[in-house]
N, C-alpha and C positions, 0 to 999 in steps of 0.2 A: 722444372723437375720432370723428370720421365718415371713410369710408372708400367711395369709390366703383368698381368693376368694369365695364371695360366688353369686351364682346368686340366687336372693331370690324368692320364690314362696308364694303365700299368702296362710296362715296356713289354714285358713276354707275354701279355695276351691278342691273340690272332682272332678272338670271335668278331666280328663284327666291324671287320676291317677288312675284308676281302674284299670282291670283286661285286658281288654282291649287298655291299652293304649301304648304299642306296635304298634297297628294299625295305632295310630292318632297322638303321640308324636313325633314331626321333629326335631332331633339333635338341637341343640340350635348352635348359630356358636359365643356367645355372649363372654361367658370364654376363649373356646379353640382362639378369637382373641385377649382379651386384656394380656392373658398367652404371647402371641406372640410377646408383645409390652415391657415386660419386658427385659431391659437390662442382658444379663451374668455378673455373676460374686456376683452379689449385697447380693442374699437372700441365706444362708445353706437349706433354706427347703420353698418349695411352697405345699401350699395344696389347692386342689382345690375342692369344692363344689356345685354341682348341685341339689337342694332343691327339685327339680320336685320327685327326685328318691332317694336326697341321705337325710340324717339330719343335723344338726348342731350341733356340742359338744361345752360345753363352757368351760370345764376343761379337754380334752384331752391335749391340748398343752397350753404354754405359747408363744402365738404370739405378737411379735413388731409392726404387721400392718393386718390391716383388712379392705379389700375392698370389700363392698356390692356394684352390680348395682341392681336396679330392675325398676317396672314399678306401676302403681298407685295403682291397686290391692292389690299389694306386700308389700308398702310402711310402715304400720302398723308394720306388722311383721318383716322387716328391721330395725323399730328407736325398736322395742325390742332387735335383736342383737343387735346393737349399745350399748344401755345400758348396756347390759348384759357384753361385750365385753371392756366395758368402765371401768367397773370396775376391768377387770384381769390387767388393764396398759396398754391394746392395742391403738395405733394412728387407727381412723376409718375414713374413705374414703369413700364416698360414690358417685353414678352416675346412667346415665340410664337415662330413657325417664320421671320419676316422678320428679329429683329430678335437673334435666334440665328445667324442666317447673316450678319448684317452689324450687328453689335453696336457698330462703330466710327460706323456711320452713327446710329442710333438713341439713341446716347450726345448725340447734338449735342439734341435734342430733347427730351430727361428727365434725371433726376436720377438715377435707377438703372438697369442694364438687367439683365434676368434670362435669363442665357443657359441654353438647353434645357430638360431637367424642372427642374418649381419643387419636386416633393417633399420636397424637403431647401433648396433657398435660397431660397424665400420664407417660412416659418416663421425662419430664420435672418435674412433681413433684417428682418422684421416685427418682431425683436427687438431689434437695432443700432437698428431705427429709434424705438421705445420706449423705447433705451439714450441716443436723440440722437448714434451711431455711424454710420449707415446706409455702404455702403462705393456706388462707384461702378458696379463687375460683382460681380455671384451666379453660379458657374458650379460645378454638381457632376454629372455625370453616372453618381455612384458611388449609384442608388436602385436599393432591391431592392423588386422587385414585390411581396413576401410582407408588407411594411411599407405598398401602397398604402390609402390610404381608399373607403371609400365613397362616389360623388360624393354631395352636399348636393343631389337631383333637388327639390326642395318651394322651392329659392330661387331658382330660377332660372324664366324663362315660358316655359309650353307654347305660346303662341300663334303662332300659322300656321307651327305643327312638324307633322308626320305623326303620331298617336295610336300608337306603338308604340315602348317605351323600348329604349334603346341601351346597352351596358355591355361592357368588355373583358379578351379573358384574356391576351392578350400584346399590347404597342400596336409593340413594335417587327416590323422586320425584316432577315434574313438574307443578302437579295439585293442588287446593285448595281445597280439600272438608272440609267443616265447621265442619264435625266430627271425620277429620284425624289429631292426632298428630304426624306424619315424620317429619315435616318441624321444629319442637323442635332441630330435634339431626339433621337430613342430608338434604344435599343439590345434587343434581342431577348433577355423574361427572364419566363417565362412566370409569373402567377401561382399561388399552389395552388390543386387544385383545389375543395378545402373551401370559399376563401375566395369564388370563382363561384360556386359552386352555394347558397351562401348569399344571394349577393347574388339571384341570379336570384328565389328562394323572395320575400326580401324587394319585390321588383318588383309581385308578386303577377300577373302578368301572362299569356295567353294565348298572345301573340305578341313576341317579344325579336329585335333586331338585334345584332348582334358587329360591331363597329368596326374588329377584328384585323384590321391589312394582308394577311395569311396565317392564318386560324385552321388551317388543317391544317399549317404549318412542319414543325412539329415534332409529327412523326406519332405518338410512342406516348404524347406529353403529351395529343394531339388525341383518340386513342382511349379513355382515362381520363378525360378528361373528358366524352366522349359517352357512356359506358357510365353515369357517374354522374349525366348528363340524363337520361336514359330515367325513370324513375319521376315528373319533374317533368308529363310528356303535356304540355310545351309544340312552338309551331310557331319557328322562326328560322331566319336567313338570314345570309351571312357572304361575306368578301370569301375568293379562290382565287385558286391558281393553275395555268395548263394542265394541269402533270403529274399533278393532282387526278382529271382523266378518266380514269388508267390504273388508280388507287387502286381496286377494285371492293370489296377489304375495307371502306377508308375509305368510299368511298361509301353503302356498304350501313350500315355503323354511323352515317354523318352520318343518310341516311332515318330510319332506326328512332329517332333519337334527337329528331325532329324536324325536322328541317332540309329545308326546302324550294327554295329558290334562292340561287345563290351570284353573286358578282361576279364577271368575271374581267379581268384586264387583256391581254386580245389581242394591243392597241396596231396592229398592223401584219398584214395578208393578203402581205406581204411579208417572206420569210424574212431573208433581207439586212437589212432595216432591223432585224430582232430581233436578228442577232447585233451590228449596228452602236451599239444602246442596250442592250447586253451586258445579252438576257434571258438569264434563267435558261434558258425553254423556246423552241426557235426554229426551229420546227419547222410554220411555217401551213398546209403542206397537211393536218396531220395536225386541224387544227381539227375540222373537220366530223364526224371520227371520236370525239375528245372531248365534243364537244356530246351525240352521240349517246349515247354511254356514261353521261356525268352523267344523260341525260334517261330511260334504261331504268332509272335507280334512282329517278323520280319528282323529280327534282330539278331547276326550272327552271334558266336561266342568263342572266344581262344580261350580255353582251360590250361591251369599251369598247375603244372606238379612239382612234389619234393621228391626228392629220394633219398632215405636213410634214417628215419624216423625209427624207435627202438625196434616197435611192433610191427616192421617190416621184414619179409621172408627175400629168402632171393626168388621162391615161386611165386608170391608174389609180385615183384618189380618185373620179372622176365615177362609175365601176362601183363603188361601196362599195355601197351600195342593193342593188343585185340580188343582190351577192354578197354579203352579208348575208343576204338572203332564203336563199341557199340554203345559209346553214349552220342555218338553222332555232332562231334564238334565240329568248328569250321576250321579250329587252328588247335596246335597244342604246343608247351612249352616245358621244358624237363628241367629239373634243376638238385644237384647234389646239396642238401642241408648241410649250412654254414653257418653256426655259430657267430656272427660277429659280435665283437665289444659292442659293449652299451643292449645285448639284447639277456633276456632271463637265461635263453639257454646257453649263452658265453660263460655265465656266471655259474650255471649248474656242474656245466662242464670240466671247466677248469676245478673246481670243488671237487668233481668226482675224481680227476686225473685222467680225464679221455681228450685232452687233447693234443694231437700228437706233433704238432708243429706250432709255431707262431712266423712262419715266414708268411707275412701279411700277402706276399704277392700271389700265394697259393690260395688266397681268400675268396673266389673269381666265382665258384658256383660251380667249377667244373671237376674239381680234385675234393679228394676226402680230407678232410683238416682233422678228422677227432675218432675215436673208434668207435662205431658201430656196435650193439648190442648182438646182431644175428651174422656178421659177415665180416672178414676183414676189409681193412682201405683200398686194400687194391684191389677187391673184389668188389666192391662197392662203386669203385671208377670203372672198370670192365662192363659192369650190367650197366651203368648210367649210358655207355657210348651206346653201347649193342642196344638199347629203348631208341636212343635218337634214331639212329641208321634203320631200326625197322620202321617208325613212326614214318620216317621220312622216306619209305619205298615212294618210286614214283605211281604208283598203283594206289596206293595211301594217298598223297601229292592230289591226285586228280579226282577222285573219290570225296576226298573232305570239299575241296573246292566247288566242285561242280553236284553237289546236294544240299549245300549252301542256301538259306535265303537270300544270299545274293548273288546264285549262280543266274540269275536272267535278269540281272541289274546289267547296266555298262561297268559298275564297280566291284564286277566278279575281279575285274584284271589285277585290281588292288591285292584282294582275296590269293587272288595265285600267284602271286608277287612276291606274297610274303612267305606261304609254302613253299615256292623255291629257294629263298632266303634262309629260310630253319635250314633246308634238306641243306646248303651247301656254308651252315655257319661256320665249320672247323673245327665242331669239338674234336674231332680224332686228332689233331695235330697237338692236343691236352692227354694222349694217350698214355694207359699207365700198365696196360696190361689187354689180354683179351677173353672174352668167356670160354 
């Protein structure tokens, strides 16, 4: 039997597929884990597809099975494989963060859906389906981390990914923000730490990314396992959150153990909109002071913003740029609030009647999907571009980089690597209007 994989990428998006996208594109760990989960023995031939960089053939092979995951974005361009794929004779399978949130929808378009993690229902279905049983939903959310695999990184392609491997010690999280769909697919469960520190060694690597929504959650798992990096003398980077800045323990053991820049999710210079997307911390004056603490312990920080949040003006968003400038980030990241299925505010939304589309493929981060309280959609897409384009002055560009805690590292280059990356991702070519 032959067996096809695809992770699918939504056909009209151009961010992070340019020329530059080397820079910005993080190994995906999505394929090279559920490759992992397949039993030996079953398929003569896996082929494995990564959309970001690779294409889709639909008469190269005659495949028995075809497993799309993807995410809402992507979702469009997935019930076209399916189709397409339907018709060579293949059984399609589908899964992922879209199709776990709207499984009824995704059912119309394949023969199986695999709702949430597959570490337990796709080894279970791969079996029904060898039995000629296969069932219509796989749904188990009862996996324990200490059972996860190792992803399968050698079957899946490097190409136009960023040269630094990615791998994780907890994938869920804790918190509820009204705009985060995690809580669809994972649940907060952290691995051992024996079984990272193994994987890492086996990476053989210099520089490692952490995938964890929160690598500091859970603080004295976080501690235990940075004390058990240290002897590796590797460099890594990891997603955060604000309250991280007051940590100055954590802090100090994240440095010493490696760890150079962390991600955080900001979201909003607007206190109000944070309690309003029930952060955890919500508290924005107090940023600036954060920033700075993370950064006396040598530790960059990329801050990521929403845009569109009720209690947002357009004078506010237009001042994002300067104020930005002066909380003195290494990196910054914009993003238009998206609603997706499976999150509180999909559900609000749709209830109130503010959303103005359901074409999945406009679901990307960079177009407006719902109306805005203070501005219309296409005014909302105009200020989103016009923030990137100032953010991204080359004057900006070399300013954030080179006042850096890691501007007198060797791994400034990294740093400005990736500032070139934002300044040249394509949102304009997502263009819907101008201010």
């Amino acid at each position: 039997m032959k067996l096809l994989m695809i992770h699918v990428w939504n056909e009209k998006e151009v961010s992070y597929r340019g020329r530059f996208s080397n820079l910005l594109s993080y190994p995906s760990l999505t394929l090279a884990t559920l490759y992992s989960l397949i039993p030996e023995g079953i398929f003569d031939q896996i082929d494995v597809v990564d959309e970001n960089s690779q294409r889709v053939c639909y008469d190269r092979e005659a495949y028995d099975l075809v497993l799309l995951t993807f995410d809402t974005s992507s979702s469009l361009t997935a019930y076209k494989h399916c189709a397409r794929f339907k018709k060579t004779g293949a059984y399609i399978v589908c899964g992922g963060y879209h199709a776990s949130a709207l499984p009824e929808e995704a059912a119309r378009h394949c023969d199986t859906v695999i709702v949430g993690p597959a570490e337990n229902s796709l080894p279970r279905f791969l079996q029904d389906f060898v039995n000629g049983t296969p069932q219509k939903v796989y749904k188990d959310y009862n996996v324990c981390a200490a059972d996860f695999r190792i992803p399968a990184r050698d079957k899946v392609t490097r190409r136009k990914k960023l040269r630094i491997p990615a791998l994780i010690a907890n994938r869920g999280c804790g918190n509820s923000c009204k705009y985060c769909s995690m809580r669809t697919m994972w649940k907060s469960d952290p691995r051992p730490v024996k079984s990272v520190i193994r994987e890492l060694k086996e990476l053989r690597s210099r520089i490692v990314i952490f995938y964890d929504p929160n690598f500091f959650a859970d603080r004295e798992y976080a501690l235990k396992l940075m004390r058990a990096m240290k002897p590796l003398k590797i460099l890594w980077a990891s997603n955060a959150t604000a309250d991280f800045g007051y940590d100055h323990e954590l802090m100090q053991e994240a440095y010493e153990s490696g760890c150079r820049g962390v991600l955080i999710g900001l979201e909003s210079l607007n206190s109000t909109s944070l309690r309003n997307a029930a952060k955890r911390f919500q508290d924005a004056d107090k940023y600036k002071e954060i920033i700075d603490n993370i950064h006396s312990h040598g530790i960059a920080v990329n801050g990521c913003f929403v845009l569109g949040f009720d209690t947002d003006t357009e004078e506010e968003l237009l001042a994002l740029p300067e104020r930005v400038d002066k909380l003195g980030l290494d990196l910054c990241r914009f993003a238009i609030l998206t609603p997706y299925p499976g999150t509180r505010f999909y559900t609000e939304y749709e209830r109130e009647g503010r959303l103005i589309t359901k074409d999945w493929s406009r679901y990307q981060q960079h177009n407006t999907v719902f109306q805005p309280k203070n501005m219309s959609p296409k005014r909302l897409d105009a200020i989103y571009r016009k923030v990137w384009r100032e953010s991204y002055s080359w004057r900006r560009v070399l300013k954030r980089t080179f006042s850096s805690p890691m501007a007198k590292s060797p791994y400034v280059l990294i740093l400005l690597g990736a500032n070139i990356g934002f300044k040249f991702l394509g949102i304009d070519k997502h263009r819907r209007g101008t201010p």
